[in-house]
C-alpha positions in Angstrom: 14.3 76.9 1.2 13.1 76.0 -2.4 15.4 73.6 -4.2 17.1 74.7 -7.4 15.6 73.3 -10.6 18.3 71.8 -12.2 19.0 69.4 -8.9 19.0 65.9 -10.1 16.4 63.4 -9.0 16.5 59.8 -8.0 15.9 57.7 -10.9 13.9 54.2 -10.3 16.3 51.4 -10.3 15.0 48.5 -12.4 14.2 46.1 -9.6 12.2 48.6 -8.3 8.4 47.5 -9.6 5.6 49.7 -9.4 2.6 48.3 -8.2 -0.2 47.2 -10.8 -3.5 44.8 -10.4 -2.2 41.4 -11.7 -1.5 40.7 -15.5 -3.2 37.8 -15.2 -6.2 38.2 -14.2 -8.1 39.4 -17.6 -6.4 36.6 -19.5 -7.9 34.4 -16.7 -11.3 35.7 -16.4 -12.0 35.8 -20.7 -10.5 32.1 -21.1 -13.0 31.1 -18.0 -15.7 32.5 -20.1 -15.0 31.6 -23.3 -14.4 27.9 -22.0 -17.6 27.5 -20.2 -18.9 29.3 -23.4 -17.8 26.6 -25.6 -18.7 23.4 -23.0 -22.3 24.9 -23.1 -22.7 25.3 -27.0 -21.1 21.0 -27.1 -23.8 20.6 -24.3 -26.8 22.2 -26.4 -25.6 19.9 -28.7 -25.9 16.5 -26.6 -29.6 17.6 -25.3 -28.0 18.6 -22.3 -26.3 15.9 -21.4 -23.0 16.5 -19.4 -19.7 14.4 -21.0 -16.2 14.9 -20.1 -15.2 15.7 -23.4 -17.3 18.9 -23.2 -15.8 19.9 -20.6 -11.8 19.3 -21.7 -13.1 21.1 -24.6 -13.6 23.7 -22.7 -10.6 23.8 -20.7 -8.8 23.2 -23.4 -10.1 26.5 -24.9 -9.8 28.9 -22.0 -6.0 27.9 -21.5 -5.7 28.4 -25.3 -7.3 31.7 -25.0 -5.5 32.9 -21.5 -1.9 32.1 -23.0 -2.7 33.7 -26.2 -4.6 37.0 -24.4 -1.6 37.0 -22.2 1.1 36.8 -24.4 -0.3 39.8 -26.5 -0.3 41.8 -23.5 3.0 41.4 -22.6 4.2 42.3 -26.2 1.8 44.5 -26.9 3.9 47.8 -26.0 6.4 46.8 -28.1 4.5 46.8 -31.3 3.8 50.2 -33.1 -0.4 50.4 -33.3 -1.1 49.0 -36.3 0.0 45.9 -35.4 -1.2 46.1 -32.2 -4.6 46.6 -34.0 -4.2 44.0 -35.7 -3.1 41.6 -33.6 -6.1 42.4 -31.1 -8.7 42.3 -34.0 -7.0 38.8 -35.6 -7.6 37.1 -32.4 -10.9 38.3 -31.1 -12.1 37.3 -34.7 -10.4 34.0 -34.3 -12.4 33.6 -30.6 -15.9 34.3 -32.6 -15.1 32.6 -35.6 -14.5 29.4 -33.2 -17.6 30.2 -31.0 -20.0 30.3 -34.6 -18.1 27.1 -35.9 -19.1 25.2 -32.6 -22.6 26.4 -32.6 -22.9 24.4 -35.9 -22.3 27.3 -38.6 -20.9 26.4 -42.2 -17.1 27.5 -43.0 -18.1 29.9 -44.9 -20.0 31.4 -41.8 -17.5 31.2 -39.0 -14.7 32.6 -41.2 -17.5 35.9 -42.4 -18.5 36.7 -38.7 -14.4 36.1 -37.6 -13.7 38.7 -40.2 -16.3 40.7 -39.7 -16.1 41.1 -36.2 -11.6 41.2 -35.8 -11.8 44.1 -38.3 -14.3 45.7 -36.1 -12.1 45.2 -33.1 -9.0 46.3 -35.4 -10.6 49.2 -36.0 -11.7 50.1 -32.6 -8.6 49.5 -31.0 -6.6 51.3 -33.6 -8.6 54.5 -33.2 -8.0 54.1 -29.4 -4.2 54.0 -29.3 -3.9 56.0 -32.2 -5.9 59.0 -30.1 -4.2 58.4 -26.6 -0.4 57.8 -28.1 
């Protein structure tokens, strides 16, 4: 026997949680990489000479990144897309403007290539949430 359409259904109680691959784990992964990233560009630069401060540098800088990464994904849905956009774009520019400045680049350079590449990622990610909202 078919059930009427207007029957109510069971509504999902807030403590139930559905089940999703862990938050954490992009944050994790990208500040692993961009902190052995950054120890290897202060290695380069101590003709490959291991020191401890290269490698709180870089520790210093994935935890940076992981808190920041993971922050904006858990406020990201609450944000209307521009500023999501925007916020996505302002810190992967931030991350490559950081990368360029340790490498040795000018001011001048790091902040062009920051811009140049979080308006990219702005722009991408806007395009992308505004086609799939």
């Amino acid at each position: 026997m078919a059930a009427h359409a207007a029957m109510p259904h069971r509504r999902r109680r807030s403590s139930e949680r559905q089940h999703h691959s862990p938050a954490w784990a992009l944050p994790v992964i990208l500040g692993v990489v961009l902190g052995i990233w950054a120890a290897f560009i202060k290695r380069a630069e101590n003709d490959g000479v291991a020191t401890g401060g290269q490698w709180i540098l870089g520790v210093i800088t994935a935890v940076v990144l992981a808190a920041l990464f993971f922050g904006l994904m858990r406020v990201q849905h609450a944000l209307p897309r521009e500023l999501r956009a925007l916020a996505y774009g302002a810190l992967s520019g931030a991350t490559v403007g950081f990368l360029t400045s340790l490498a040795g680049g000018s001011v001048l350079r790091a902040a062009g290539i920051g811009v140049a590449v979080g308006a990219g990622v702005a722009a991408m990610t806007f395009y992308f949430y505004y086609t799939r909202e």
